[in-house]
N, C-alpha and C positions, 0 to 999 in steps of 0.2 A: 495452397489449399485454404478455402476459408472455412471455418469453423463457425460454432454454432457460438464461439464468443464476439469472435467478429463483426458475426450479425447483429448480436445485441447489443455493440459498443454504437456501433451504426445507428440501430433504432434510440441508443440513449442521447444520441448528438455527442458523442464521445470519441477522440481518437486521442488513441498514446504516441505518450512524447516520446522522445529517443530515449533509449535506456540511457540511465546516466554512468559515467565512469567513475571508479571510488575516487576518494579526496584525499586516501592516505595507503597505509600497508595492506591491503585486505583485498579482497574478491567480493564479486557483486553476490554470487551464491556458491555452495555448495551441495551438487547433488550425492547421495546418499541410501544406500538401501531402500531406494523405492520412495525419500525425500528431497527435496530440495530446502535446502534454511536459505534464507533470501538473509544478506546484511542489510542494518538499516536504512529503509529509501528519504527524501528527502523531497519537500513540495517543490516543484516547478511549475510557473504561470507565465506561460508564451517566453520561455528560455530564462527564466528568474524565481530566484529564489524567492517564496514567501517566508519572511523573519517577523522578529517580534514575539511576544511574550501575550501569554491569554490571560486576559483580567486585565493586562496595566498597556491597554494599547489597541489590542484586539481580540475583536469579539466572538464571541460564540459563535454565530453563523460563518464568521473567515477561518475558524479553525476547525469547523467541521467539513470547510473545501478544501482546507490544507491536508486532513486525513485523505478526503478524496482522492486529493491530485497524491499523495504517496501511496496507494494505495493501486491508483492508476500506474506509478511507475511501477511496483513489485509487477504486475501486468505484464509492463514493457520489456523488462529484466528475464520473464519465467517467457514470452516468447519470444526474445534474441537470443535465449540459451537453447528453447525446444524447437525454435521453426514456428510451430505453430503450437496454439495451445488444445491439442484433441488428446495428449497425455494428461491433462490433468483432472484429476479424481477427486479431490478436496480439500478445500483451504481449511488446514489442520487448525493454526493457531495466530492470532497476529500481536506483537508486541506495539502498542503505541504509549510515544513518551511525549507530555505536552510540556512545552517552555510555558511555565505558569508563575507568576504572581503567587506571594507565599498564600494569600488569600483565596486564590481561586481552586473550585471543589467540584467543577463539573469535567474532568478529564472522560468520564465513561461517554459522556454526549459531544465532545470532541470525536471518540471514537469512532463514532458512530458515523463518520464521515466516510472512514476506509470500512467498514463492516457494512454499510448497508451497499454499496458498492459490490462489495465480494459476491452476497446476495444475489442482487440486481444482475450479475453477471454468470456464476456461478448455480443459482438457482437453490436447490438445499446442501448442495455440495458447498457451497459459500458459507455455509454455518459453522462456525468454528469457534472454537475456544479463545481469553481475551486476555489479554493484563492491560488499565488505561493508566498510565505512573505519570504524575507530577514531577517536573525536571526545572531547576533555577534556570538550566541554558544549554543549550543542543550544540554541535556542530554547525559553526560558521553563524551564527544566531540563529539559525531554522525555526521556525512556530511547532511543527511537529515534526516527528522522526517513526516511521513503521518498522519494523522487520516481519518475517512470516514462515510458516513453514507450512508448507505444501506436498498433498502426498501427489505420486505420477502413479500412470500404471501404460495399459497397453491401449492404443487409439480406440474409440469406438468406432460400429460401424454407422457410416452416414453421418 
């Protein structure tokens, strides 16, 4: 069934990567009283990790494609878990942690890489509440790190 996200991944020149599998003890999500808390996702670019740290390496414009692409994966995650994504109601909250330089202070415009995305895709239901947290160093060097939590509810029609 394609959905109306579908389509607009389409029209973005967008398609998701294969959900990833964790890297240690945990589960990709946990669904929830009408929640899903996504753990945190991780960038991928054409099967590769983007690393590296913001301010001492890379830049503002690569780490607002690195929210992207984790962002894109929470995506791929919410529909390998539902089929398809016509359960989903609104991207409640998203946690992003940027590998930063003790000097660097634009972690909110990092964000804004996985947030305008949710948008873009989502529409106002992609509006969601935010934390942008400065991190010395992620898992496995990662540039940024997402998690999310997302409400479901019952398909719409059409």
């Amino acid at each position: 069934m394609t959905t109306h996200i579908d389509r607009k991944l389409e029209e973005l020149g967008l398609t998701l990567p294969e959900a990833a599998a964790p890297v240690a003890a945990y589960v990709p999500l946990v669904e929830a009283n009408g929640l899903v808390h996504l753990s945190g996702q991780l960038p991928f670019k054409d099967g590769q990790l983007v690393t590296g740290r913001l301010g001492d390496g890379v830049s503002l414009e690569d780490g607002q494609e690195a929210a992207r692409l984790c962002g894109l994966m929470i995506v791929a995650q919410l529909k390998k878990h539902l089929g398809d994504l016509a359960r989903v109601r609104r991207i409640v909250k998203l946690g992003v942690f940027v590998n930063s330089a003790a000097d660097f202070t634009d972690q909110p415009k990092v964000a804004n890489g996985a947030s305008e995305l949710m948008v873009a895709l989502f529409g106002d239901a992609g509006r969601h509440a935010r934390s942008a947290v400065g991190v010395p160093v992620l898992p496995l060097g990662a540039a940024v790190e997402v998690d999310a939590v997302v409400e479901l509810g019952e398909p719409l029609p059409g």
